[in-house]
MARTORVO-120228 format. One record per atom (N, C-alpha, C): x negated, y negated, z; residue in one letter. Coordinates in pm, whole numbers, always signed. Layout:
<rs>
X,Y,Z,a $
...
</rs>
This chain:
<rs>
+11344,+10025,+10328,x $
+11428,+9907,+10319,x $
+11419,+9845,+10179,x $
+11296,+9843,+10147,x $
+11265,+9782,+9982,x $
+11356,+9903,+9867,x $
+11357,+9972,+9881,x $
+11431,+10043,+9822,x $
+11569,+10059,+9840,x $
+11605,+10048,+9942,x $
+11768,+10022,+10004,x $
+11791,+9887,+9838,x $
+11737,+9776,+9948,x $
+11736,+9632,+9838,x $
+11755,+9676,+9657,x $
+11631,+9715,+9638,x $
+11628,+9779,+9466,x $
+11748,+9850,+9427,x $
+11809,+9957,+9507,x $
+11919,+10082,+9455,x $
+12046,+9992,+9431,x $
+12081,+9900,+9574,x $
+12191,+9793,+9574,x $
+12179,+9725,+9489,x $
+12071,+9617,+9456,x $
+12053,+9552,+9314,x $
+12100,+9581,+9215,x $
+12064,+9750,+9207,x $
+12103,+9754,+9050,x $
+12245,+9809,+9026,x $
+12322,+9856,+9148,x $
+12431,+9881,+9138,x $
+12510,+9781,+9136,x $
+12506,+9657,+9139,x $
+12577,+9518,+9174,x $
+12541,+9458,+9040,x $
+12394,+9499,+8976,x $
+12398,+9483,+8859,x $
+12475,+9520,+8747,x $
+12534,+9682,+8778,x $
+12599,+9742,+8705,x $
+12712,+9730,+8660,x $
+12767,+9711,+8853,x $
+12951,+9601,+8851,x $
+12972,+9508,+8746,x $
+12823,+9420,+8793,x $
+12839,+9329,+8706,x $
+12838,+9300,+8556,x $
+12764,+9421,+8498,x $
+12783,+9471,+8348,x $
+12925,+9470,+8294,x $
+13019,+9553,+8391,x $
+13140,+9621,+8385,x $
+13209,+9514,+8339,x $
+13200,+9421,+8471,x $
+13323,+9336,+8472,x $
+13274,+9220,+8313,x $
+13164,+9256,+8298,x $
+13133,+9125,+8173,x $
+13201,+9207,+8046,x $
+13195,+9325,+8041,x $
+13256,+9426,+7956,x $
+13423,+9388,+7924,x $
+13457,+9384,+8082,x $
+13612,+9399,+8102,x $
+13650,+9218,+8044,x $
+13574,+9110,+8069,x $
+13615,+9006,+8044,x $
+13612,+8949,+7925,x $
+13463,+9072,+7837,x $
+13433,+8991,+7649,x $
+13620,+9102,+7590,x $
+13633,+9216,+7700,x $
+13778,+9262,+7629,x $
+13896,+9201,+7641,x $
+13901,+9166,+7776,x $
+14032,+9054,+7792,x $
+13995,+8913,+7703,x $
+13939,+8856,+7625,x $
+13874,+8748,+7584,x $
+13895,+8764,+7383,x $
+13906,+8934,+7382,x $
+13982,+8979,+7234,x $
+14119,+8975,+7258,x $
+14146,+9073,+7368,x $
+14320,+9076,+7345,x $
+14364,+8917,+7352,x $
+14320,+8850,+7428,x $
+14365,+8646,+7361,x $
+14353,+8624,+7279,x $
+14256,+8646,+7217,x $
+14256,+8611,+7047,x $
+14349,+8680,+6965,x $
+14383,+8825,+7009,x $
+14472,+8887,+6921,x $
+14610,+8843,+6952,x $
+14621,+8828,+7113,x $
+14796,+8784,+7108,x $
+14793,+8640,+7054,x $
+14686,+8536,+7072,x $
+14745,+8435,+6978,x $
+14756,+8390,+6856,x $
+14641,+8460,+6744,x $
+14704,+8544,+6650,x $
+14844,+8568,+6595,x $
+14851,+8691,+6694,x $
+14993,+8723,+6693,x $
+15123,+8639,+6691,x $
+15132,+8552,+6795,x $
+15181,+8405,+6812,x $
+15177,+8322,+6709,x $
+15115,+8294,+6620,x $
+15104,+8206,+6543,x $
+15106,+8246,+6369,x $
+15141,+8416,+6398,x $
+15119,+8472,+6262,x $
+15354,+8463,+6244,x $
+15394,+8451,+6357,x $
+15553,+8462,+6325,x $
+15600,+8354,+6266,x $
+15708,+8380,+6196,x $
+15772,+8255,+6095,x $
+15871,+8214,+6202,x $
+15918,+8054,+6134,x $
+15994,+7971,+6228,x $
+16104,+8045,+6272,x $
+16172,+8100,+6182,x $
+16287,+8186,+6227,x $
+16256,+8257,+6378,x $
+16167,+8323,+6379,x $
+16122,+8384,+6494,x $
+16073,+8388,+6629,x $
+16026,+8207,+6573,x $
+15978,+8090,+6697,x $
+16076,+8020,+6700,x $
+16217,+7975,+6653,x $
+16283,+7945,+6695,x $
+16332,+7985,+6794,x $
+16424,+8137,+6727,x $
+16484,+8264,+6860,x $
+16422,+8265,+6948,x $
+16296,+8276,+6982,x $
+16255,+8285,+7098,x $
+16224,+8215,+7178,x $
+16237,+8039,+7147,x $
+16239,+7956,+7246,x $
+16373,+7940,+7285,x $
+16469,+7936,+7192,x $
+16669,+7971,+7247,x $
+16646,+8081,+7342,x $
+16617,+8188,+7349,x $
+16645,+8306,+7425,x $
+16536,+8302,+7545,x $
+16453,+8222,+7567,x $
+16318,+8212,+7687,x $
+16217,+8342,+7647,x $
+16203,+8356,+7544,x $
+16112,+8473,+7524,x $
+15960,+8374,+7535,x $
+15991,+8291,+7494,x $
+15807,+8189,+7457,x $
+15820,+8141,+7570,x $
+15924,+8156,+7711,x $
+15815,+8141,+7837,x $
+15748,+8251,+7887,x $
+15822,+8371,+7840,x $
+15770,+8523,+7948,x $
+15615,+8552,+7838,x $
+15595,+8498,+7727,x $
+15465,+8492,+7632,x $
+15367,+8383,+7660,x $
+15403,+8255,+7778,x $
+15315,+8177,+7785,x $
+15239,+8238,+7917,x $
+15344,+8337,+8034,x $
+15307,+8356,+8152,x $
+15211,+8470,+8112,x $
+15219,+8562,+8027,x $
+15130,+8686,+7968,x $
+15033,+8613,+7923,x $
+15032,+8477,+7891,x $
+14880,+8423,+7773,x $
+14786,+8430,+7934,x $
+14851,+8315,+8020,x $
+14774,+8243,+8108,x $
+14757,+8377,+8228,x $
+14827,+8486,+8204,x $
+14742,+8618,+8308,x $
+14673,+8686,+8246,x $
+14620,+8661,+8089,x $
+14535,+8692,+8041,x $
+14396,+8645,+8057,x $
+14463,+8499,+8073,x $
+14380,+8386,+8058,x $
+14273,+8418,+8229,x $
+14379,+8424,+8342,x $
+14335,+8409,+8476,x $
+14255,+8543,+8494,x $
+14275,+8672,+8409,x $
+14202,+8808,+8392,x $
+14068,+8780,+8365,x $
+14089,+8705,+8275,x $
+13925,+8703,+8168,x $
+13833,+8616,+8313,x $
+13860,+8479,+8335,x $
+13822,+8372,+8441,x $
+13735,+8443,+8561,x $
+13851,+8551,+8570,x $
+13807,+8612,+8732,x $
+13691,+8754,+8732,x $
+13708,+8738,+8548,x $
+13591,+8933,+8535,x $
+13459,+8806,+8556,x $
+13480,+8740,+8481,x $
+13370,+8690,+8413,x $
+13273,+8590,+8564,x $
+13400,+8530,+8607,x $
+13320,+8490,+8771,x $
+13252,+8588,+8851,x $
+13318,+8712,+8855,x $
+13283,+8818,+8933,x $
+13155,+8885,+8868,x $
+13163,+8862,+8714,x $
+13028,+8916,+8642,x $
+12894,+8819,+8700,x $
+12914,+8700,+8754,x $
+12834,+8599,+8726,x $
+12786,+8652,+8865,x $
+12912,+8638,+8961,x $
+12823,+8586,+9089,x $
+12746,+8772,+9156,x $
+12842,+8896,+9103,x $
+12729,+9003,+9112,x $
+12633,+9025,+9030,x $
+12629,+8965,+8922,x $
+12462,+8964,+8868,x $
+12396,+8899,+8913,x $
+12406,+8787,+8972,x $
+12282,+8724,+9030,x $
+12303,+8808,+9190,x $
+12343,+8817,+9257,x $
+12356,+8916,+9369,x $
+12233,+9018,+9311,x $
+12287,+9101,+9250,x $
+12220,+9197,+9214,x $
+12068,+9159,+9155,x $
+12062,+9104,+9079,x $
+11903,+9066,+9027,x $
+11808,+9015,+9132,x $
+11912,+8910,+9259,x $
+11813,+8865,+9344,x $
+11767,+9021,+9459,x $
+11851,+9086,+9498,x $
+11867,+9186,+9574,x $
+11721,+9274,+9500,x $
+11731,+9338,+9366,x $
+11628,+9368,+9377,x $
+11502,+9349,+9305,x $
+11506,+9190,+9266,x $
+11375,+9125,+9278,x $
+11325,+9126,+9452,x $
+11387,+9116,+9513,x $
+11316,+9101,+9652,x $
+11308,+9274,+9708,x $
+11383,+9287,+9621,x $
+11328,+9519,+9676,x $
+11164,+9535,+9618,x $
+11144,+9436,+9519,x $
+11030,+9503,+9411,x $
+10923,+9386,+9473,x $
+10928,+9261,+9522,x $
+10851,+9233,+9531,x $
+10709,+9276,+9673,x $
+10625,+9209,+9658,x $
+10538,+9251,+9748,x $
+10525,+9138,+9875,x $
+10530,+9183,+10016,x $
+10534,+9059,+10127,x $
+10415,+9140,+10184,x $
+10370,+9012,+10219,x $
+10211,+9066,+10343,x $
+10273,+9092,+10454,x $
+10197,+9181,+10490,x $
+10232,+9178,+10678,x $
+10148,+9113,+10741,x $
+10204,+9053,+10832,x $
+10084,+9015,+10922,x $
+10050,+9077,+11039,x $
</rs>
């Protein structure tokens, strides 16, 4: 059973590596699309608030935005999952 606990730990640990991986990457591509956003001349930010292009670019920021939110929650709450899982695989309980 202590070992069940430990193997799960560290695989929940691992998820949780992933998704911290997946969220410091979604957390560049924001920086690069706004960047991007802010590197165009007026000409260009004009057109595209006439034509609705800078709404279909605000809904891409903020599902970027809700991407990064949800790795990074999911990083949080399976690393501690995982660390508690197998701190209690490794530790030692008396029997009585």
């Amino acid at each position: 059973m202590k070992q069940m606990m430990t193997i799960s730990g560290g695989i929940l640990f691992a998820v949780a590596m992933i998704s911290l991986i997946f969220g410091g990457a979604t957390f560049v591509q924001i920086i690069q699309f706004q960047n991007e956003l802010e590197s165009r001349g007026q000409v260009n930010k004009t057109l595209s608030e006439w034509t609705g292009i800078e709404k279909f670019n605000k809904q891409e920021m903020k599902g970027k935005q809700d991407a990064m939110v949800a790795s990074l929650a999911t990083a949080g709450i399976f690393g501690s999952v995982g660390i508690g899982l197998a701190v209690a695989g490794r530790s030692k309980t008396t029997q009585i």
